[in-house]
Residue, then its C-alpha position, 0 to 999 in steps of 0.5 A: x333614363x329620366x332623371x327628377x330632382x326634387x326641391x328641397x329634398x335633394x333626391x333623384x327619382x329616375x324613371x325607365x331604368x334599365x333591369x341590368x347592369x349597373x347605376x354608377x354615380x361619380x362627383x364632379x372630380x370623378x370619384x365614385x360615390x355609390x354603385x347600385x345594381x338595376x336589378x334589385x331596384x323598383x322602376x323608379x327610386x329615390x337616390x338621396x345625395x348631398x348638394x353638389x354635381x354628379x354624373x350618372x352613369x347606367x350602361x352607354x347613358x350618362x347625365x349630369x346632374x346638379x342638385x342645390 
């Protein structure tokens, strides 16, 4: 998964997502703030989310994010 945040817009655009299962974002604190299904999303997509840390979970991948 290849994540791009782009400045001043505090989107994530996410290349080469896998066509199954499911995008998982969690806050810092670990609280689940939005699920989406891969399978009903383009190959790359805009995810908008407020400033803060995130985790991005997709299958066995995770990455943490930080949007300013």
């Amino acid at each position: 998964i290849y994540v791009l945040i782009n400045n001043g817009t505090s989107k994530v655009e996410m290349k080469d997502v896998p066509k199954t299962g499911q995008l998982e974002v969690y806050s810092i604190l670990g609280v689940k703030v939005r699920s989406i299904n891969l399978g009903s999303i383009e190959s790359d997509f805009d995810l908008p989310l407020p400033k803060g840390i995130y985790i991005l979970k997709a299958g066995k991948v995770a990455q943490k994010i930080i949007i300013r």
